[in-house]
C-alpha positions in Angstrom: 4.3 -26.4 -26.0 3.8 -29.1 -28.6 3.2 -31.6 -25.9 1.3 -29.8 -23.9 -1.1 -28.8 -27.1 -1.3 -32.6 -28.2 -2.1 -33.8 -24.9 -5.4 -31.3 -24.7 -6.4 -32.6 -28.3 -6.3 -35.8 -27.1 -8.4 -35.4 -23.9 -10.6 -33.2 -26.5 -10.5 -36.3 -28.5 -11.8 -38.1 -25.6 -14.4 -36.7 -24.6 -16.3 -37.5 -27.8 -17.9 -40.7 -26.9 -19.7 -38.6 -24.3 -21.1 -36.9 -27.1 -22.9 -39.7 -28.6 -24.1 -40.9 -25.2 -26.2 -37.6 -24.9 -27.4 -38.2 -28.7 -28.0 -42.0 -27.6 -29.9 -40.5 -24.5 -32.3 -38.3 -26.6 -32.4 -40.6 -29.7 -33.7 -43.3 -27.4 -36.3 -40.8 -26.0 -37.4 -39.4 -29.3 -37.8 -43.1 -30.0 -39.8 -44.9 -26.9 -41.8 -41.3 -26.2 -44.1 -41.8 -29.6 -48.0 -43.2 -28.7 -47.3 -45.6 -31.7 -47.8 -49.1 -30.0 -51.1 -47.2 -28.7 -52.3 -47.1 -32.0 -51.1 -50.1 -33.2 -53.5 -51.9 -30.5 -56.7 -49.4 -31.4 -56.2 -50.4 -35.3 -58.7 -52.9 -37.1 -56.3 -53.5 -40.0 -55.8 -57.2 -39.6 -55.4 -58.7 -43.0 -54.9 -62.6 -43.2 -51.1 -63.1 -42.7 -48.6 -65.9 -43.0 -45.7 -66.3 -40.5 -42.8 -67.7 -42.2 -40.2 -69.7 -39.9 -36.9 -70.8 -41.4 -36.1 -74.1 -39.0 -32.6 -76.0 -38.8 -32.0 -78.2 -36.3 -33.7 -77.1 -32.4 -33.2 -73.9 -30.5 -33.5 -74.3 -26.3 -37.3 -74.3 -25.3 -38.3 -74.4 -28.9 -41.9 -76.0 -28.6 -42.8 -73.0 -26.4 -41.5 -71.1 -28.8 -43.3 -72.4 -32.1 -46.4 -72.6 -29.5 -46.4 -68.9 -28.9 -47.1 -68.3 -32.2 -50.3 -70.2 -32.0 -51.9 -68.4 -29.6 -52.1 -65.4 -31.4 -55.0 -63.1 -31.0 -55.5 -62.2 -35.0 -58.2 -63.0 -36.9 -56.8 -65.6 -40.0 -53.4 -66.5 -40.3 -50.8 -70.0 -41.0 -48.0 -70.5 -40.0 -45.7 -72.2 -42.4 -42.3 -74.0 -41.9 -39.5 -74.8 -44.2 -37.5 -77.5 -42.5 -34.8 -80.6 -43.9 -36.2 -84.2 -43.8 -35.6 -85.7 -40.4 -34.6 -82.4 -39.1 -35.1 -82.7 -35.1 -37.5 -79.7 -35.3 -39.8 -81.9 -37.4 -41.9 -83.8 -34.1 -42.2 -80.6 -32.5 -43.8 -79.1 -35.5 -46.2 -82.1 -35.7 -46.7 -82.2 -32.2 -48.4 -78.4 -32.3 -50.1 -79.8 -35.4 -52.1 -81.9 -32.5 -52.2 -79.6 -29.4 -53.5 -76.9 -31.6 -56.2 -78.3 -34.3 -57.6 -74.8 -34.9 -54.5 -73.6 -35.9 -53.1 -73.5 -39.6 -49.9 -75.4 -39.6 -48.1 -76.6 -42.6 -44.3 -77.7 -42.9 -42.5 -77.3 -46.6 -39.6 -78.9 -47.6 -36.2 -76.8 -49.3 -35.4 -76.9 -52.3 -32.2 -78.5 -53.7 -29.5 -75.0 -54.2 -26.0 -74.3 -53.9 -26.6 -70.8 -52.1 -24.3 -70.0 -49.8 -27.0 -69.2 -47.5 -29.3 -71.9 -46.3 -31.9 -69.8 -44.5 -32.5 -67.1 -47.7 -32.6 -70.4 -49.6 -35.7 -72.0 -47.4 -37.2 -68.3 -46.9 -37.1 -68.0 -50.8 -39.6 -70.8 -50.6 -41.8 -69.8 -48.0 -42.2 -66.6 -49.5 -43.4 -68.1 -52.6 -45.3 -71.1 -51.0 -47.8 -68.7 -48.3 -51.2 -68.4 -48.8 -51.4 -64.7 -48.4 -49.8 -61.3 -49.0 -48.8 -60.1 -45.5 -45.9 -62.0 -44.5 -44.7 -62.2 -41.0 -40.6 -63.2 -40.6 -38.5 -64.1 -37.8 -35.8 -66.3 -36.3 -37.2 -69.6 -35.3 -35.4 -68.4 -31.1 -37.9 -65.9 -31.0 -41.1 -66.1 -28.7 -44.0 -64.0 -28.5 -47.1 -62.8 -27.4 -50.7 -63.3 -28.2 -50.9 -59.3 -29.6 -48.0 -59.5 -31.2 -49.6 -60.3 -34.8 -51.8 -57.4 -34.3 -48.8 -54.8 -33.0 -46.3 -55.8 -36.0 -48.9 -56.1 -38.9 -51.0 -53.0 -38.0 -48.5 -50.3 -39.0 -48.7 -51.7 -43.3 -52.0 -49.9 -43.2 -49.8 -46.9 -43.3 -49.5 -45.2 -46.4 -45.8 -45.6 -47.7 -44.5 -48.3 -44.8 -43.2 -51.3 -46.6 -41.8 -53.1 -43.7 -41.9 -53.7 -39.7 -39.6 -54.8 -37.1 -38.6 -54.6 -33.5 -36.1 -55.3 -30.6 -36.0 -58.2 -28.8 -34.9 -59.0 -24.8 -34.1 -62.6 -23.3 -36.7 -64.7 -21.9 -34.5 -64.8 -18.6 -31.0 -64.2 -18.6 -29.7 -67.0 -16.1 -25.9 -67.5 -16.5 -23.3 -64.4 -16.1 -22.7 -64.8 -19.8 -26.4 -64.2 -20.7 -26.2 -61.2 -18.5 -23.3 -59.8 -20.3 -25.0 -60.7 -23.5 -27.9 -58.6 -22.5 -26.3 -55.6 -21.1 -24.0 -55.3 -24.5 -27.3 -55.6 -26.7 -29.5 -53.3 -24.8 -26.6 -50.7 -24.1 -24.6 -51.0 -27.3 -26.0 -52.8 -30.1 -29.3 -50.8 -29.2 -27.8 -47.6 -28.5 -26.2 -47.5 -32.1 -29.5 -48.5 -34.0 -31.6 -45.7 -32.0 -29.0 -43.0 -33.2 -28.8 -44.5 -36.9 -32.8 -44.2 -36.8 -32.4 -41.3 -35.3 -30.0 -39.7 -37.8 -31.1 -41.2 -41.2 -33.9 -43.3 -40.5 -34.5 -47.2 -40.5 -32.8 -48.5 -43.2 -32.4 -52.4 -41.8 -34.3 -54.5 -40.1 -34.1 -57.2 -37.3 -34.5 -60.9 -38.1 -36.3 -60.9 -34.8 -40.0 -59.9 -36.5 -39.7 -58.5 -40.1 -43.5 -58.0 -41.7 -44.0 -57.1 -45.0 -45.6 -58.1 -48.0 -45.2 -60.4 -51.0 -46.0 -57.4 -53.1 -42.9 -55.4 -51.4 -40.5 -57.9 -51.8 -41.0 -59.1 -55.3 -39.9 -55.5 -56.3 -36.1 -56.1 -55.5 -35.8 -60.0 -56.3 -36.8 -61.1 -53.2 -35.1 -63.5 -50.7 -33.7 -65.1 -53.7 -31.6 -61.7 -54.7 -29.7 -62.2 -50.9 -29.3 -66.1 -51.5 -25.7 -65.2 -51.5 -25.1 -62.7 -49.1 -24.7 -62.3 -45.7 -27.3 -60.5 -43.3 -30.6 -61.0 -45.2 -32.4 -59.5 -42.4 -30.4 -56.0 -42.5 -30.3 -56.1 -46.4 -33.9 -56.9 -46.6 -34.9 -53.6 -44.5 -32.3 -51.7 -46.9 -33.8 -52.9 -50.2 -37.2 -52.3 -48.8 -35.7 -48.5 -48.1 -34.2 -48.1 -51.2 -37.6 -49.0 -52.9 -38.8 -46.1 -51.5 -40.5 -47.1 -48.9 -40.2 -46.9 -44.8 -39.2 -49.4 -42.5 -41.2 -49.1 -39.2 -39.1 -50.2 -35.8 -41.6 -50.3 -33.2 -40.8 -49.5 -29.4 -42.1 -53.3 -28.9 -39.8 -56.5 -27.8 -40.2 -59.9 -28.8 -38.2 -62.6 -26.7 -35.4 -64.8 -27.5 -33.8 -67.8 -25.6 -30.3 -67.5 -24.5 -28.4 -70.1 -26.3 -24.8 -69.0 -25.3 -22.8 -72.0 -23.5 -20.0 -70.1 -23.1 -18.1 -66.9 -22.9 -16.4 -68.5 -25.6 -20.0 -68.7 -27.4 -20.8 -65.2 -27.2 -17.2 -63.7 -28.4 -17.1 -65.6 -31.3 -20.8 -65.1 -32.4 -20.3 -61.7 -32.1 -17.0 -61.4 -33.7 -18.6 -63.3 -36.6 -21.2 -60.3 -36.8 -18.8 -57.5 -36.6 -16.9 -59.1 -39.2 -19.9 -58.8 -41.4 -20.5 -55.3 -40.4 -16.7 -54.2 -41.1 -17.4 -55.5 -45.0 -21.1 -54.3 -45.6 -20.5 -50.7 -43.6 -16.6 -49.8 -43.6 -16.6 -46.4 -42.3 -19.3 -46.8 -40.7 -17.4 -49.8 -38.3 -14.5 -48.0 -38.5 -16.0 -44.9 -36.6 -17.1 -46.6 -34.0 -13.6 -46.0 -32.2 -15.3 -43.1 -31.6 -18.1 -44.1 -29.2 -16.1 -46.4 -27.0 -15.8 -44.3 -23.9 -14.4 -46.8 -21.6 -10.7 -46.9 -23.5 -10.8 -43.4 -24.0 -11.3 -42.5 -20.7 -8.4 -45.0 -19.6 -6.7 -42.8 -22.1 -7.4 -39.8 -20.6 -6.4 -40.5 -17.3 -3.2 -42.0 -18.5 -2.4 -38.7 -20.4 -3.0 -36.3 -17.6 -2.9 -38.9 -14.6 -5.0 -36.3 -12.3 -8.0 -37.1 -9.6 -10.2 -34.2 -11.7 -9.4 -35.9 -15.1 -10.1 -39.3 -13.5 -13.3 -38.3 -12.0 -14.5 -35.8 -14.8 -14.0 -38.2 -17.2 -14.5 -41.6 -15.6 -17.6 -40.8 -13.8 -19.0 -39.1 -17.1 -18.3 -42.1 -18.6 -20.5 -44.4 -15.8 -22.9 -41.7 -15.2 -23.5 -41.5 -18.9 -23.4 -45.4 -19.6 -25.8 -46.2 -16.8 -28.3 -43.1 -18.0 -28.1 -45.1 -21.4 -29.3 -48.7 -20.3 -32.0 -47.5 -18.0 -33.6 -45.2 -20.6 -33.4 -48.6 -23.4 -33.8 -51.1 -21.4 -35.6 -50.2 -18.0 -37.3 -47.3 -19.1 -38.0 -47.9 -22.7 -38.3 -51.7 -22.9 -39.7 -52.5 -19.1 -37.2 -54.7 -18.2 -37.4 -54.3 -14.5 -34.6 -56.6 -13.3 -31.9 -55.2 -15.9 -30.7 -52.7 -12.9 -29.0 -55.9 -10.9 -26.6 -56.0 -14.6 -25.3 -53.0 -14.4 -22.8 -53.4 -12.8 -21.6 -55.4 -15.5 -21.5 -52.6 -18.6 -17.4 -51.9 -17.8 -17.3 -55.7 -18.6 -19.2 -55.6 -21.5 -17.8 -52.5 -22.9 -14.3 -54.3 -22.7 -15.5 -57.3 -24.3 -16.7 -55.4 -27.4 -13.4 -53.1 -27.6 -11.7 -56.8 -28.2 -14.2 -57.3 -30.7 -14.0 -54.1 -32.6 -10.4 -54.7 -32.7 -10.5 -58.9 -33.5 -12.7 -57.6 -36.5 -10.2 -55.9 -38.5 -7.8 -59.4 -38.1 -10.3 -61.2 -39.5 -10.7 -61.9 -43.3 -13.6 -64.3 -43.4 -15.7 -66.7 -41.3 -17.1 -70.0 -40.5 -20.8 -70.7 -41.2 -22.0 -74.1 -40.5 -18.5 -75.8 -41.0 -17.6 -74.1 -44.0 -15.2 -71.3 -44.4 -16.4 -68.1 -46.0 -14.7 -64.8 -47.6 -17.1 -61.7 -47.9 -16.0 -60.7 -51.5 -18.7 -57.6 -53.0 -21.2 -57.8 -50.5 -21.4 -62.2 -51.4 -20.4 -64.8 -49.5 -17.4 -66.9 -51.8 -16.5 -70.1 -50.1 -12.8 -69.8 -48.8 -11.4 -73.1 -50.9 -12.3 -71.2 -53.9 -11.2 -67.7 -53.3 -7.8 -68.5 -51.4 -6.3 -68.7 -47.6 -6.9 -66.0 -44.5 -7.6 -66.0 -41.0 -11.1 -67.3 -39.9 -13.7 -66.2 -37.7 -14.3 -69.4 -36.0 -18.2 -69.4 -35.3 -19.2 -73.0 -34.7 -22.4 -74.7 -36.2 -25.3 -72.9 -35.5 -28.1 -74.7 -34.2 -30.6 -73.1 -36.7 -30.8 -72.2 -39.8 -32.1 -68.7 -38.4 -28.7 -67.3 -36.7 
């Protein structure tokens, strides 16, 4: 009897992840259903705006990248970047100084600190250095649109929003690993943010596009409050929050160039976020075990090893994965081509299990050839806090990722 109720439990247990696919499902369509985008391109509010890009070294196809941003169909804006002396980035910058005269280009150099984190460091200056109070953010991989100043600034005219962001997709996925990469962020890394918004609102943000003011961040310390921790991007959307104030995610994409060499590439870079993730939102990581249906399913077949158990849950657990990525990313973010990837979600989902599970082994990280801890939210550099495992990330290329 005891076995028999345990075994029941457990298939009960099982069947939970199915339960946050249906509130993934009608999260995601709560979420791409509002006219907002609509009313972001009918609004006049188009304040004169700087764009703030935080360069370290060069990202693949970054001259089309820095160019998108000056085509931009807005009335007034610069574009300002804070890059290293003889940084590589530096002739492409000077180089769109020439192809686009019109354009208001200027380049900074950082200032001399000892923060742990290069990029708040050079975004601590930028924020202080732009001409005007709207400030536009992102990662200097990202490319855009000529309305995407308009879309991302529009919704500040909103009484009580203190901050924008969005998703982003892949220019074009073109390797198996940028396929996987882009199946695991539309169907999982996606699916997880649409329920959090969903269930307590935005209270992050994306260092893909994050638009806010001077004003707004001035009220927590600004960038130079996070020069020590990790994730500025996420903790900027939460101070922002905690200010009172709401963070906007739009049903809009910006684009990003695959930069993943590897397999290799792509665990370790994720493993390196999840890491991150386990110390800034404990229970939070730690209840994902719940919404990973593809080992639970494996689980329940194993327990009562049954063609009904296998095809009641196993197909539930396709049916419901698939239902997922075509609502985000077909449906919701108009990514056409993302059907030939499906196949590929098993794959994914079995990658990030190993990650889930490589994150709790991990007690700190490598960031730009230096070992770090996580100690109270900060980054404390491993030779002075003592030994532990590493979450070997490599260098990355800029000072944005």
């Amino acid at each position: 009897m005891f076995f028999t109720v345990t075994r029941w439990v457990l298939l009960g247990v099982a069947a939970l992840p199915f339960v946050y696919y249906l509130l993934v499902l009608y999260s995601s369509w709560r979420f791409f259903h509002r006219p907002i985008l609509k009313e972001c391109s009918k609004s006049n509010f188009t304040p004169p705006a700087s764009i703030l890009k935080p360069v370290r070294g060069l990202d693949p196809e970054a001259y089309e990248n820095f160019a998108s941003y000056c085509r931009q169909d807005y009335p007034e804006y610069e574009i300002v970047f804070c890059v290293d002396e003889g940084d590589p980035a530096i002739p492409l910058i000077e180089r769109l100084k020439r192809e686009f005269p019109t354009c208001a280009i200027r380049t900074i150099s950082p200032a001399t600190s000892s923060a742990s984190n290069d990029k708040v460091t050079k975004l601590d200056q930028l924020a202080h250095q732009a001409r005007y109070e709207y400030l536009v953010i992102n990662d200097s991989d990202v490319r855009v649109t000529p309305d995407y100043m308009r879309t991302v600034v529009a919704p500040l005219a909103r009484a009580g929003v203190g901050a924008v962001t969005t998703l982003y997709t892949s220019v074009e996925d073109k390797t198996v690993v940028d396929h996987i990469q882009s199946i695991g962020m539309i169907s999982d890394m996606y699916a997880g943010i649409l329920v959090a918004r969903q269930l307590d609102g935005v209270k992050f943000a994306l260092g893909e596009t994050i638009a806010t003011t001077k004003t707004l961040l001035d009220e927590f310390g600004g960038y130079r409050a996070l020069e020590n921790r990790p994730a500025d991007d996420l903790l900027i959307g939460r101070m922002i929050a905690e200010q009172g104030h709401e963070v906007e995610m739009l049903p809009y994409a910006v684009q990003t160039v695959p930069d993943y060499g590897s397999m290799g590439d792509l665990f370790r870079k994720r493993l390196r976020w999840m890491v991150v993730m386990r110390h800034m939102r404990p229970w939070g990581h730690l209840g994902l075990l719940l919404t990973l249906g593809l080992p639970w399913s494996i689980a329940a077949v194993a327990i009562h090893p049954s063609a009904g158990v296998a095809t009641g849950y196993l197909g539930t657990y396709i049916a419901l994965r698939v239902a997922m990525t075509w609502m985000i990313g077909i449906w919701g973010l108009k990514q056409r081509s993302l059907w030939k990837s499906l196949p590929l979600i098993p794959v994914w989902d079995a990658i990030g299990v190993a990650i889930w599970v490589g994150s709790f082994l991990q007690n700190s990280l490598r960031w730009r050839g230096e070992d770090y801890f996580i100690r109270d939210g900060r980054l404390v550099q491993a030779s002075r806090a003592g030994g532990g495992c590493v979450a070997s990330v490599g260098d990355p290329r800029s000072s944005s990722k």
